[in-house]
Backbone bond lengths (Angstrom), bond angles and torsions (degrees), N, CA, C in turn:
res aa  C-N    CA-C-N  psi(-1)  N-CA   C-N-CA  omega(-1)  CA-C   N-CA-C  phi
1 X - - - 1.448 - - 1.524 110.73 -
2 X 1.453 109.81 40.64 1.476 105.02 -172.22 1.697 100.94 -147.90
3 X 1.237 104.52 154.85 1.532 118.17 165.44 2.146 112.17 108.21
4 X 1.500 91.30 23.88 1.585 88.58 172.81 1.030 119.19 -99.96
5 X 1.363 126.61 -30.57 1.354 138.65 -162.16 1.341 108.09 -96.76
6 X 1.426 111.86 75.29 1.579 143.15 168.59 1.605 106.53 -80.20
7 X 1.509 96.48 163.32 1.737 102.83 169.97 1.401 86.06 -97.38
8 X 1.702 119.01 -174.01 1.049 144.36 152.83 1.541 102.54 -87.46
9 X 1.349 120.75 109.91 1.121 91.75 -177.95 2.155 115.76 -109.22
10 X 1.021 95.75 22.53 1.557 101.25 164.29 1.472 111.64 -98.02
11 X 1.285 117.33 4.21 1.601 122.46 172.45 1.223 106.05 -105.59
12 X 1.468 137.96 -0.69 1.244 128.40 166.42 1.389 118.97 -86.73
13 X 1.469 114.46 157.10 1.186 102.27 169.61 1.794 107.36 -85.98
14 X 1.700 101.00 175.08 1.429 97.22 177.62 1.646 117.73 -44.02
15 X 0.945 111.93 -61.79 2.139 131.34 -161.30 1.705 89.41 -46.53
16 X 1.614 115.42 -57.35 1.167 106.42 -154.71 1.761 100.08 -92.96
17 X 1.235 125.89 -2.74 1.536 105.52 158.23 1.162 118.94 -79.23
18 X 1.694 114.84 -31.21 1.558 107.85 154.21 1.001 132.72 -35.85
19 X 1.295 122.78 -55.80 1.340 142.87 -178.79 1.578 122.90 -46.70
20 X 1.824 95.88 -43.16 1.290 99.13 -172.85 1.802 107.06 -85.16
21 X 1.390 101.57 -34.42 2.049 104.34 169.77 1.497 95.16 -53.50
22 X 0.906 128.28 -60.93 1.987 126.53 166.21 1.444 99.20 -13.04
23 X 1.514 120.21 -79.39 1.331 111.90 -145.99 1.719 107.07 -57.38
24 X 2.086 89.07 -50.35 1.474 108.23 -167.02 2.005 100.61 -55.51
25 X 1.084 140.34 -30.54 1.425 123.75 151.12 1.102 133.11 -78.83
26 X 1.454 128.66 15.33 1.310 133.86 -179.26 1.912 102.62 -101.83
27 X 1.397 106.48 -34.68 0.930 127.03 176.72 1.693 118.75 -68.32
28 X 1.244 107.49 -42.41 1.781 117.05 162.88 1.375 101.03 -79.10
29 X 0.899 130.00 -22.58 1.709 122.34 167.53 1.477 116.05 -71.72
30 X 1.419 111.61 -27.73 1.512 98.40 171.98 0.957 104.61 -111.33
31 X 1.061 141.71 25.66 1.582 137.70 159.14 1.535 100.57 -83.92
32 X 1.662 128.71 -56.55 1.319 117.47 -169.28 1.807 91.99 -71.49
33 X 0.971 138.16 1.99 1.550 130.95 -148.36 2.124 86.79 -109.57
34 X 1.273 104.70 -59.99 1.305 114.08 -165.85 1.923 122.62 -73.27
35 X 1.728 95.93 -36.19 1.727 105.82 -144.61 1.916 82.61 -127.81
36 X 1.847 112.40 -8.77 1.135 106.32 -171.35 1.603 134.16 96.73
37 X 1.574 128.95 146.40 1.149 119.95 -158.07 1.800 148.32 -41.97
38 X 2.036 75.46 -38.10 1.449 93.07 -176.70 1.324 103.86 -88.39
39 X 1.300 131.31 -1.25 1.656 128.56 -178.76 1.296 116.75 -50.03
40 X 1.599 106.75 -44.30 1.803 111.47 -177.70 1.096 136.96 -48.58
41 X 1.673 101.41 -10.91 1.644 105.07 172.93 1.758 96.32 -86.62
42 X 0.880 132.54 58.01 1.734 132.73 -173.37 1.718 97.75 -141.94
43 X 1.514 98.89 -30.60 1.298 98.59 164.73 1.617 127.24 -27.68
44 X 1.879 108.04 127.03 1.677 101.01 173.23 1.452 96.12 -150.45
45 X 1.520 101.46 170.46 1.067 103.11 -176.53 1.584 110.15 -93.81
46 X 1.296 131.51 -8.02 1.089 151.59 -178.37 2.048 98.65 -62.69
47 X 1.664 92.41 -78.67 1.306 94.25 151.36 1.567 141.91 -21.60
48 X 1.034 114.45 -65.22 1.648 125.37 168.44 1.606 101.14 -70.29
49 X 1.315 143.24 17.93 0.999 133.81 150.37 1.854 136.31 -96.69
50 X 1.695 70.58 -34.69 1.602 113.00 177.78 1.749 91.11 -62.89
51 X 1.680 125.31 -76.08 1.308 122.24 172.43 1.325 129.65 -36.58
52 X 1.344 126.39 -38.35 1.505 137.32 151.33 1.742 119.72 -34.32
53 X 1.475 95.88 -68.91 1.862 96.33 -176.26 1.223 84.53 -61.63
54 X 1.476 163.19 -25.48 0.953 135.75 -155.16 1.378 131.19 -95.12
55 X 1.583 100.73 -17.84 1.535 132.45 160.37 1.429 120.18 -69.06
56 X 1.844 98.09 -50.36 1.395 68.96 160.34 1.713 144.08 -125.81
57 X 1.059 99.56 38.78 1.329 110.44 160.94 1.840 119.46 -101.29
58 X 1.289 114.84 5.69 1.008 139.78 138.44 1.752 129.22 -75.29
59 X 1.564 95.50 -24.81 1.601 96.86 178.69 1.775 119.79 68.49
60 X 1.193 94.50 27.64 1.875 117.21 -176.69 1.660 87.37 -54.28
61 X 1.411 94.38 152.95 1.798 110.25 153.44 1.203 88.77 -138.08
62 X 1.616 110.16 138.75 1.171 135.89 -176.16 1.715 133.35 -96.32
63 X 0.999 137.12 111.79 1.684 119.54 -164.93 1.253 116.53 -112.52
64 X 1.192 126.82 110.61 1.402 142.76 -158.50 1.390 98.04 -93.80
65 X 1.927 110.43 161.08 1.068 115.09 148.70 1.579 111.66 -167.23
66 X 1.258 133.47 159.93 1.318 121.21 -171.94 1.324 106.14 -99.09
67 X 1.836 92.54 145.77 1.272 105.71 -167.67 1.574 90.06 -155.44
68 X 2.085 97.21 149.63 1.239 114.20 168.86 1.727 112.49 -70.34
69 X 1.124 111.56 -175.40 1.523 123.71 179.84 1.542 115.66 -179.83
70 X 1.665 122.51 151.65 1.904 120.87 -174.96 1.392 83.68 -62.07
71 X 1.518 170.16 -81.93 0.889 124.99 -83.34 2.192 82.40 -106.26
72 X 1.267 112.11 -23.94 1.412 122.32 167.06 1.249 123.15 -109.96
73 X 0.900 134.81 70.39 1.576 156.57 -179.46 1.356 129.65 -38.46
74 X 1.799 89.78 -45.35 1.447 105.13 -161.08 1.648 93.48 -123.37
75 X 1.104 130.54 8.12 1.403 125.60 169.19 1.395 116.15 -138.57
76 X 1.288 118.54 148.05 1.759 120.47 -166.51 1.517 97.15 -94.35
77 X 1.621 129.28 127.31 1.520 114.52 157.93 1.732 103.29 -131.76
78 X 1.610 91.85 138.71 1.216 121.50 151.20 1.828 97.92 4.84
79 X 1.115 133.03 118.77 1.243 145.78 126.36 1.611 128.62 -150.05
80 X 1.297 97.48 142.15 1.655 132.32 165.92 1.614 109.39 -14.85
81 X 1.291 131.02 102.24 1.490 120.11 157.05 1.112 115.66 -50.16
82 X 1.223 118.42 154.10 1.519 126.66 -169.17 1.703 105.40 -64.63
83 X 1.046 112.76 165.75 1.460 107.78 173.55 1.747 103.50 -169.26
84 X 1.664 99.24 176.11 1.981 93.97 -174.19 2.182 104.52 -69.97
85 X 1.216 99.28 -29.58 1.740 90.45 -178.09 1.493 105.43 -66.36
86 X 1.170 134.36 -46.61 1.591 134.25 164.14 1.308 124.05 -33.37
87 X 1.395 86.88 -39.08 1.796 75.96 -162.27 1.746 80.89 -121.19
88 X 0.985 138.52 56.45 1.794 160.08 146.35 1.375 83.78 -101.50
89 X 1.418 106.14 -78.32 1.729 111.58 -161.59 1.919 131.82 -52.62
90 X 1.896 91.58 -8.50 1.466 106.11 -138.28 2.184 61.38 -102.58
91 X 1.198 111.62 -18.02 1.743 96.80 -171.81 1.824 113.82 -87.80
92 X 1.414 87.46 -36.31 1.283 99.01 -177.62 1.569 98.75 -54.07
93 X 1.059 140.61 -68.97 1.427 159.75 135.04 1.830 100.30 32.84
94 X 1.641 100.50 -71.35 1.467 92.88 -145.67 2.032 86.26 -82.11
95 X 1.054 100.22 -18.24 1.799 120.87 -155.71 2.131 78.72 -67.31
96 X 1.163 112.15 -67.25 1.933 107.43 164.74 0.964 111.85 -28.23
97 X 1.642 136.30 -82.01 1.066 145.64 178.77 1.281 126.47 -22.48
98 X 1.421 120.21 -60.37 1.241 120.69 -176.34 1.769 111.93 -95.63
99 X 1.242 110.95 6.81 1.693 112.47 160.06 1.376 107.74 -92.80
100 X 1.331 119.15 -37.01 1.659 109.03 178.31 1.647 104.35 -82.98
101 X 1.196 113.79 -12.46 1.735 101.83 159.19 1.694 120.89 -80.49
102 X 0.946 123.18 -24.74 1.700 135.89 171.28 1.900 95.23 -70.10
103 X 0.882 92.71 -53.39 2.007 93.02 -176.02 1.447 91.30 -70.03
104 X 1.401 159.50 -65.87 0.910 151.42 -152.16 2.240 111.41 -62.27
105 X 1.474 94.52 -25.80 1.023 103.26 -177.82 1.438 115.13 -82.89
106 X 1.798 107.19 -24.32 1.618 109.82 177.46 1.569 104.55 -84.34
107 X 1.485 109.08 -18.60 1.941 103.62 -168.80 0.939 110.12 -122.93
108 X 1.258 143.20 -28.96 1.438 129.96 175.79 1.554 128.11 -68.85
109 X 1.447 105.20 170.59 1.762 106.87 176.26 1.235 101.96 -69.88
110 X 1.630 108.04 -163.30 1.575 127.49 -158.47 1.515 90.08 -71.11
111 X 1.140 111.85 -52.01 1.824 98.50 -149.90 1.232 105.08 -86.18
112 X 1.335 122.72 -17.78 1.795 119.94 -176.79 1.870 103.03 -81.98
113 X 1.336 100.77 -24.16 1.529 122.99 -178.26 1.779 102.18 -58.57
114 X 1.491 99.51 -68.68 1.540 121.57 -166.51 1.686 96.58 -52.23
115 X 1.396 93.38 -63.15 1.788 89.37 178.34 1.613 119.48 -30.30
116 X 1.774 94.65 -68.79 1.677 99.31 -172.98 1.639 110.08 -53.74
117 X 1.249 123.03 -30.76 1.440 103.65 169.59 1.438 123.93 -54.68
118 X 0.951 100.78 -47.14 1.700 121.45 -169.39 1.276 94.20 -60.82
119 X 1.312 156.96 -35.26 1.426 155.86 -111.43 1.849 85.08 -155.89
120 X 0.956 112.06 -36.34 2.135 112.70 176.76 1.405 93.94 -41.81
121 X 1.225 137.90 -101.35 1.325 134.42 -172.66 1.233 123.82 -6.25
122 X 1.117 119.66 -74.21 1.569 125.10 152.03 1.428 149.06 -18.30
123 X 1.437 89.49 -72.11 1.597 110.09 143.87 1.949 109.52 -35.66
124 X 1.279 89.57 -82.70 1.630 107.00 -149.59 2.399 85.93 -37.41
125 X 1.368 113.28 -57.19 1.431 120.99 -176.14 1.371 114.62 -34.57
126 X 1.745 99.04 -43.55 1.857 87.46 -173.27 2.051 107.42 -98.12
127 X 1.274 94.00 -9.82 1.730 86.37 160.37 1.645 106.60 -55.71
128 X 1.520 118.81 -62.16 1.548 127.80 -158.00 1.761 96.95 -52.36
129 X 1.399 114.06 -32.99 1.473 96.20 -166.70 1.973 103.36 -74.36
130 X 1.628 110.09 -20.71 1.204 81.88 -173.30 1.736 114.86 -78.04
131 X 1.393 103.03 146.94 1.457 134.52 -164.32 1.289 107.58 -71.91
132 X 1.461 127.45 -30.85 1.246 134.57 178.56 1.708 127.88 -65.17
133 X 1.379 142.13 83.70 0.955 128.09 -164.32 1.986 109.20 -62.34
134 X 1.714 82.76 -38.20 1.864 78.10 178.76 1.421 122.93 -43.45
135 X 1.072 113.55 -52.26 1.406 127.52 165.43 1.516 119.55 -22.20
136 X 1.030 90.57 -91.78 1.760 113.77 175.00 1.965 108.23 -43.65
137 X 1.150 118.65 -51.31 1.650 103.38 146.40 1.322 147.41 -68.37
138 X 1.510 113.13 -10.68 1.379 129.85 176.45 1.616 106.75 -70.42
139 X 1.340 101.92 -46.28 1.358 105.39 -151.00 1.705 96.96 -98.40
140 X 1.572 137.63 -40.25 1.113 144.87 98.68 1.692 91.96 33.05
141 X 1.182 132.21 -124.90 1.768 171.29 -169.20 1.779 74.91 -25.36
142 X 1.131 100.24 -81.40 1.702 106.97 -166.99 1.556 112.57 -58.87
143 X 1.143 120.65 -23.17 1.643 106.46 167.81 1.674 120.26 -81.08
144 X 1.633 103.15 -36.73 1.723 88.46 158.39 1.476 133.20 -77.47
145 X 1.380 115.29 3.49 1.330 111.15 171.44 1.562 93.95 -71.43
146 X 1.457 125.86 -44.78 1.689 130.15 -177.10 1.317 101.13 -45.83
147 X 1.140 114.59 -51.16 1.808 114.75 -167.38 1.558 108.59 -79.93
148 X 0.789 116.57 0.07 1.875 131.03 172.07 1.543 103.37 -93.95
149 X 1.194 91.24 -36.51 2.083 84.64 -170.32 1.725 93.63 -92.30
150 X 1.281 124.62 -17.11 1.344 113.76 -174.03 1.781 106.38 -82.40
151 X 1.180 106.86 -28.32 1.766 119.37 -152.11 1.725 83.55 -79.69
152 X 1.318 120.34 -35.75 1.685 123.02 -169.72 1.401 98.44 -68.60
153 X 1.531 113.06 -41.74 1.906 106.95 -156.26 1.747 86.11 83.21
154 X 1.391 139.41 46.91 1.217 133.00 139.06 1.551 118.91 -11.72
155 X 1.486 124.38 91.69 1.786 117.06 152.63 1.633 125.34 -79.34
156 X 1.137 97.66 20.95 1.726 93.80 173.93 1.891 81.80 -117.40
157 X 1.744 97.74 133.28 1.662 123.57 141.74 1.187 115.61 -55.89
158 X 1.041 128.88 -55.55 1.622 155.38 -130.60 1.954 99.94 -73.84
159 X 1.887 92.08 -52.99 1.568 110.53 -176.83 1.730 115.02 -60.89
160 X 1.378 111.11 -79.11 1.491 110.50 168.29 1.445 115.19 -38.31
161 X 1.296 119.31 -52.75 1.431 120.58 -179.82 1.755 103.77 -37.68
162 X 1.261 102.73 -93.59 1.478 117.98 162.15 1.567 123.14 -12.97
163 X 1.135 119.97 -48.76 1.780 127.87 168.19 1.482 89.57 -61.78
164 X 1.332 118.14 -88.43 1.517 114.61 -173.80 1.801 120.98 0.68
165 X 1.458 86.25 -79.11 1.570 125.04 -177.52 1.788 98.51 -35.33
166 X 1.543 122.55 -70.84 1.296 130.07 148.08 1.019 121.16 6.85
167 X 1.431 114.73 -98.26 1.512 129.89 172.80 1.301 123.05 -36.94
168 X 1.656 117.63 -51.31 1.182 96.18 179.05 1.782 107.96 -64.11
169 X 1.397 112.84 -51.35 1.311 130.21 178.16 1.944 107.42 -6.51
170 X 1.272 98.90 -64.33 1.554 114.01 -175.32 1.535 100.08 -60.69
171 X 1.333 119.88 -40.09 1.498 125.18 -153.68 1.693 90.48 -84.36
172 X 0.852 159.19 -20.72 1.414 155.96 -122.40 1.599 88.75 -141.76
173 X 1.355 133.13 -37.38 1.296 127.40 -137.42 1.582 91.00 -134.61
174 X 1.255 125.60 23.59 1.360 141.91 -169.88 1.652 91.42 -91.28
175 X 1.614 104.22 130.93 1.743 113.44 151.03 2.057 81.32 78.60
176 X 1.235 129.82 -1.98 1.190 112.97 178.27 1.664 126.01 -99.07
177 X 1.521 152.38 128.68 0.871 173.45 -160.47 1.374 130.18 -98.46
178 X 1.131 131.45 110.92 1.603 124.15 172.83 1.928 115.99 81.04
179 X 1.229 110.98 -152.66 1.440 90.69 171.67 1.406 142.01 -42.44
180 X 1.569 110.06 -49.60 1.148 150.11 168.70 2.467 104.62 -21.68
181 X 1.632 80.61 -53.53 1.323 105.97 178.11 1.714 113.85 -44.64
182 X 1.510 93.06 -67.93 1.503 127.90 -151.76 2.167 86.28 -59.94
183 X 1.574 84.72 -64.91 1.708 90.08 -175.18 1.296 111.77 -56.15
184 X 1.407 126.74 -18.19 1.503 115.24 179.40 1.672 119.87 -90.84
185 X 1.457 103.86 -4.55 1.468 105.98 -169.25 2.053 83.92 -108.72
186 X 0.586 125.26 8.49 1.817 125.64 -174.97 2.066 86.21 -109.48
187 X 1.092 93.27 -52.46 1.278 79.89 -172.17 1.644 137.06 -82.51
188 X 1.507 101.06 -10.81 1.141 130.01 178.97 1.636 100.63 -66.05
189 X 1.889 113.88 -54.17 0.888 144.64 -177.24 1.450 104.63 -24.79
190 X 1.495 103.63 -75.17 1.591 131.12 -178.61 1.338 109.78 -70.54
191 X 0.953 126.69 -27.55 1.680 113.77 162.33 1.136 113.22 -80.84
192 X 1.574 145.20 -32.45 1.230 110.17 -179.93 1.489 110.41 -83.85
193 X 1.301 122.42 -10.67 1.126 122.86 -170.17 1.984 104.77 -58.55
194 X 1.720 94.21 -57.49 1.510 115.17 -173.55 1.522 101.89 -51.89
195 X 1.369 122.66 -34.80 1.529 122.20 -173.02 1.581 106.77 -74.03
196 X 1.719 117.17 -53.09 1.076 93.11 -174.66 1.601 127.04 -80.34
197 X 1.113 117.93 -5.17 1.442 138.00 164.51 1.270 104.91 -56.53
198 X 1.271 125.37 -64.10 1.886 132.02 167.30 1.427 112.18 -15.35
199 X 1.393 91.29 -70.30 1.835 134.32 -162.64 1.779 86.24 -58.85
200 X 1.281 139.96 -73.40 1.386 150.63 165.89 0.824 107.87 3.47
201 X 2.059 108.00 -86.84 1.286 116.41 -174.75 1.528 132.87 -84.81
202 X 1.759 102.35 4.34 1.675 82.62 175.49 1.629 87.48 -98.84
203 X 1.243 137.12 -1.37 1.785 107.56 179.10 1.489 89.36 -106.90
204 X 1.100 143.34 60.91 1.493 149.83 166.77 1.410 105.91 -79.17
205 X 1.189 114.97 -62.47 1.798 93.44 -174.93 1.822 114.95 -88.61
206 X 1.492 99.64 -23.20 1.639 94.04 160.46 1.706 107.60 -35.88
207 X 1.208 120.50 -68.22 1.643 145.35 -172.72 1.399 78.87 -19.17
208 X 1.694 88.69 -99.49 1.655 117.55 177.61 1.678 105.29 3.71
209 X 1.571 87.18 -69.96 2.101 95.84 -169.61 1.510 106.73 -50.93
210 X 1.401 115.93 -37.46 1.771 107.31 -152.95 1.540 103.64 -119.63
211 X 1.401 99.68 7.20 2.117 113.90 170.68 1.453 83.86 61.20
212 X 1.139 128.19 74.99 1.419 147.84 140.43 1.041 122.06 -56.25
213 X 1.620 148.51 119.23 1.561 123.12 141.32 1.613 122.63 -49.97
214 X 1.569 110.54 115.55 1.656 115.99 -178.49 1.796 88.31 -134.68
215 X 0.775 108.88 118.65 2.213 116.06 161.63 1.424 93.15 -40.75
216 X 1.014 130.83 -50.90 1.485 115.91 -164.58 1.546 116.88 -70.43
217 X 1.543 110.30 -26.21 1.834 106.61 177.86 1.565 112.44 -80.17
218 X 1.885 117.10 -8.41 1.409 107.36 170.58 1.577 104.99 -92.78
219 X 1.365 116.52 -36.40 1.577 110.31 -165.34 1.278 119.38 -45.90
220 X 1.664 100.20 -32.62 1.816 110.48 -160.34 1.775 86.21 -105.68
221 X 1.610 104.09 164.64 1.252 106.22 176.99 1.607 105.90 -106.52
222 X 0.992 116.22 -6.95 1.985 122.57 163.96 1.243 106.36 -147.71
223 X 1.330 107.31 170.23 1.285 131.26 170.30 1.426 119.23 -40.56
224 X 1.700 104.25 -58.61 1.130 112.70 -173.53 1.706 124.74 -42.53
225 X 1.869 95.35 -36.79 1.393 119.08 -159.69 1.304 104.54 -77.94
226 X 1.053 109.66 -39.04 1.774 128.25 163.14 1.654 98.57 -51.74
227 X 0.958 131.71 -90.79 1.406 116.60 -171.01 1.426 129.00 -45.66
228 X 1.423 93.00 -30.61 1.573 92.68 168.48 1.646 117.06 -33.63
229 X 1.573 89.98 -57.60 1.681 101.27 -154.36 1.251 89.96 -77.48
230 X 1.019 128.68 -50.91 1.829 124.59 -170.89 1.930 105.47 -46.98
231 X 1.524 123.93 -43.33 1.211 126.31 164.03 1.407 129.30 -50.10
232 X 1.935 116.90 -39.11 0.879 122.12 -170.94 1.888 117.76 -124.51
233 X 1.116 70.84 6.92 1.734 74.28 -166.07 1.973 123.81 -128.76
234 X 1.537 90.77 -33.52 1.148 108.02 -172.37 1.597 132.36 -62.77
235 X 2.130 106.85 -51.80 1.340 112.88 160.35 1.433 117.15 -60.19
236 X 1.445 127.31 -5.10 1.292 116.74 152.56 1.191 141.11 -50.28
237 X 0.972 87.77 -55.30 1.394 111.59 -175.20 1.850 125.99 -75.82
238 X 1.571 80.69 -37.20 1.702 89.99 153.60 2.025 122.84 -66.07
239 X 1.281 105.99 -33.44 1.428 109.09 -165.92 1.815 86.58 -66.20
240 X 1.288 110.57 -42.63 1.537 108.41 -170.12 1.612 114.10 -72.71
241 X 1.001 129.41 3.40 1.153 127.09 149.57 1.384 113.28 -82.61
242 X 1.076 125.97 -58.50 1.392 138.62 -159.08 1.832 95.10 -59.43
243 X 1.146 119.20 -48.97 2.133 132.33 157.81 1.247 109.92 -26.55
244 X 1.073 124.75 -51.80 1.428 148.65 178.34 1.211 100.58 -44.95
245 X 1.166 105.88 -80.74 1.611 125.75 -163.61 1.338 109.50 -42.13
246 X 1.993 95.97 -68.90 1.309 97.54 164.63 1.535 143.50 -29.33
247 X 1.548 103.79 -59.32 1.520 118.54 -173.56 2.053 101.71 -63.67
248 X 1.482 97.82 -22.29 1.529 96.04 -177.12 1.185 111.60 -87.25
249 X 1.329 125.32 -21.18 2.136 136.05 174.25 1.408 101.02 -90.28
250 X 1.351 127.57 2.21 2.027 115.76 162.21 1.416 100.71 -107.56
251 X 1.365 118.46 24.59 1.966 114.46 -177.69 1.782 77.11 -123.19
252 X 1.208 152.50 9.24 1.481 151.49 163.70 1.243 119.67 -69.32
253 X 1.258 133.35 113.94 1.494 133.01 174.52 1.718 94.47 -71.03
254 X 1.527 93.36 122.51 1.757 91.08 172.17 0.996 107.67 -116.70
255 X 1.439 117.22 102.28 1.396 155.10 -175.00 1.641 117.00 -114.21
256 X 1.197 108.93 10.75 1.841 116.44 -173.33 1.311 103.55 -116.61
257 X 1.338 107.44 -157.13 1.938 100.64 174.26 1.458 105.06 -77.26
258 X 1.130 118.75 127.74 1.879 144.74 133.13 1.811 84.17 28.66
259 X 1.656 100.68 -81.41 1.539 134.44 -138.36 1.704 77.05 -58.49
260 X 0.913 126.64 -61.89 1.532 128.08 -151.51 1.696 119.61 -44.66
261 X 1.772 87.85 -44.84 1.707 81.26 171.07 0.993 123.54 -84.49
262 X 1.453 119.53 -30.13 1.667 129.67 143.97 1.496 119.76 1.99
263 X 1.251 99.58 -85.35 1.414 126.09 173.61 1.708 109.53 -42.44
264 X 1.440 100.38 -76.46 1.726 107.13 163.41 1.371 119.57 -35.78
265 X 1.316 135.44 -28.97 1.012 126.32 -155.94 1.337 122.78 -98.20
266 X 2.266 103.32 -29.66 0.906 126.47 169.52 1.664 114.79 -52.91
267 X 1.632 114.05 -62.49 1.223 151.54 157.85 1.925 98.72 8.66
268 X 1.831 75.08 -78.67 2.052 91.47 179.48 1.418 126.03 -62.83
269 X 1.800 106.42 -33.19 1.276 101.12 -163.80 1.409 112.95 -87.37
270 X 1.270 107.12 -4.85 1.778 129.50 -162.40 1.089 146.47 175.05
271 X 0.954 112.80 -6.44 1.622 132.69 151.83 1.363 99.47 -57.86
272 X 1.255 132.74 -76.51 1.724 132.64 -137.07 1.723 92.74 -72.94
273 X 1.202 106.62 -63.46 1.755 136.02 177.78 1.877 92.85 -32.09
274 X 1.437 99.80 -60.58 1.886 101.01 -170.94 1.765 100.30 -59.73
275 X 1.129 113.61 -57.55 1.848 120.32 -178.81 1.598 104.97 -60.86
276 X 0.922 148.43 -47.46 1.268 142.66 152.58 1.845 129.93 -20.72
277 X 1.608 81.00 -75.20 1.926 91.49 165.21 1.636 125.84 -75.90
278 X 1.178 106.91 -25.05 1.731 109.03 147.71 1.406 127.87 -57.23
279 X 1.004 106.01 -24.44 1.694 110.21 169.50 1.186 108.93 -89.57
280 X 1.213 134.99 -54.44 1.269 137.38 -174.01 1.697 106.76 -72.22
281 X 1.010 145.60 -14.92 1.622 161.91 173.83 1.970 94.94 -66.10
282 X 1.320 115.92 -67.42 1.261 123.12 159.87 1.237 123.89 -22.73
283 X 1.658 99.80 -61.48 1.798 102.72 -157.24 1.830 102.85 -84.94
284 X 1.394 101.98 -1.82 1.445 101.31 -173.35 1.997 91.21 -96.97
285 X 1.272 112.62 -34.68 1.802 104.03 159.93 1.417 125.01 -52.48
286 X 1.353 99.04 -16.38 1.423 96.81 -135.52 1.892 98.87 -89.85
């Protein structure tokens, strides 16, 4: 359920795509720094977006500096000093990780199965380091509502969507106060909603192929009916989340770095929308 929530990144200017590879390695820096080495493969970009609204509706200023790293060895880039939203974000992170590896172990086939065992250990180690208990019940609370709507064969979209949306909602809007609050749990709302809705319809006929639980193979009574709505109905409904968001990130005092809402802003207006219809451009080649 991860990897949509991209920037555009030919709509940035230089400083602030810097800025944002900044965060997204500041963020793998406190993951091996906070939750431990092997955490960094937990790395997302979803994540590093999630840490962003959170900066700046917090009004973070950020302090960079260049630094080597294994996966760049031989060249120094731009990243993020560690800070408390990083390594908030760097828990939430591994605390995902090792719940969609426990679910992978109750639902998947043999080999996606075998893996997640093999990979449990691991998992389960860099959950314990994160420090956050909220966390670890947020996400906890909100994954068995998933396994409640899966165990039924759920025909409402609307429900899982909505739980989703929740969870992050709380997770985003955590330790926050006053407006700051209100706009982060509205917006939290609509992003997880838009993500797991994403996530839905591009593994829809995978589902189909491997008798998946997806909301979308009970709502409709065929395939056909399913595409219907995905043809006529669906980028609607996505743009109206994505409105949301928006109309909820111009009620933000931007009081942090410049780059931040920048970055954020790209994210909503075209980033998610561009990674979305690139996937779906594919599956209609495909």
């Amino acid at each position: 359920m991860f990897g949509y929530v991209k920037p555009l990144h030919s709509e940035l200017k230089v400083r602030e795509d810097d800025y944002y590879h900044g965060i997204y390695c500041g963020l793998c820096r406190s993951l091996s720094k906070n939750t431990g080495g092997f955490s960094s493969i937990t790395l997302s970009y979803d994540l590093t977006f999630f840490v962003i609204l959170r900066m700046a509706l917090n009004g973070t200023h950020v302090s960079f500096r260049k630094r080597r790293c294994l996966p760049h060895p031989f060249k120094k880039h731009t990243t993020a000093d560690d800070n408390e939203e990083l390594k908030y974000a760097a828990y939430c992170s591994v605390v995902l990780a090792h719940m969609k590896v426990k679910d992978n172990i109750n639902d998947e086939k043999f080999f996606k199965k075998a893996a997640s065992i093999l990979a449990s250990p691991f998992t389960s180690l860099m959950a314990k380091r994160a420090k956050e208990q909220f966390v670890k019940e947020t996400i906890i609370k909100g994954l068995d509502n998933f396994s409640k709507f899966e165990n039924e064969k759920c025909t409402s979209v609307d429900a899982p969507a909505e739980a989703f949306g929740q969870m992050v909602a709380d997770l985003l809007s955590y330790k926050m106060e006053g407006n700051s609050r209100e706009i982060a749990k509205d917006m939290g709302l609509h992003l997880g909603k838009w993500i797991y809705l994403a996530d839905a319809r591009c593994d829809y006929y995978k589902d189909v192929k491997n008798k998946t639980y997806n909301p979308f193979i009970y709502a409709f009574d065929s395939q056909e009916s399913a595409q219907k709505f995905f043809n006529e109905e669906f980028n609607m409904i996505m743009s109206l989340e994505l409105n949301r968001m928006s109309n909820d990130f111009a009620l933000v005092d931007k009081i942090g770095d410049p780059e931040l809402y920048a970055c954020a802003e790209n994210i909503i207006l075209a980033g998610m929308r561009n990674t979305l219809n690139r996937y779906l451009e594919k599956e209609s080649k495909s």
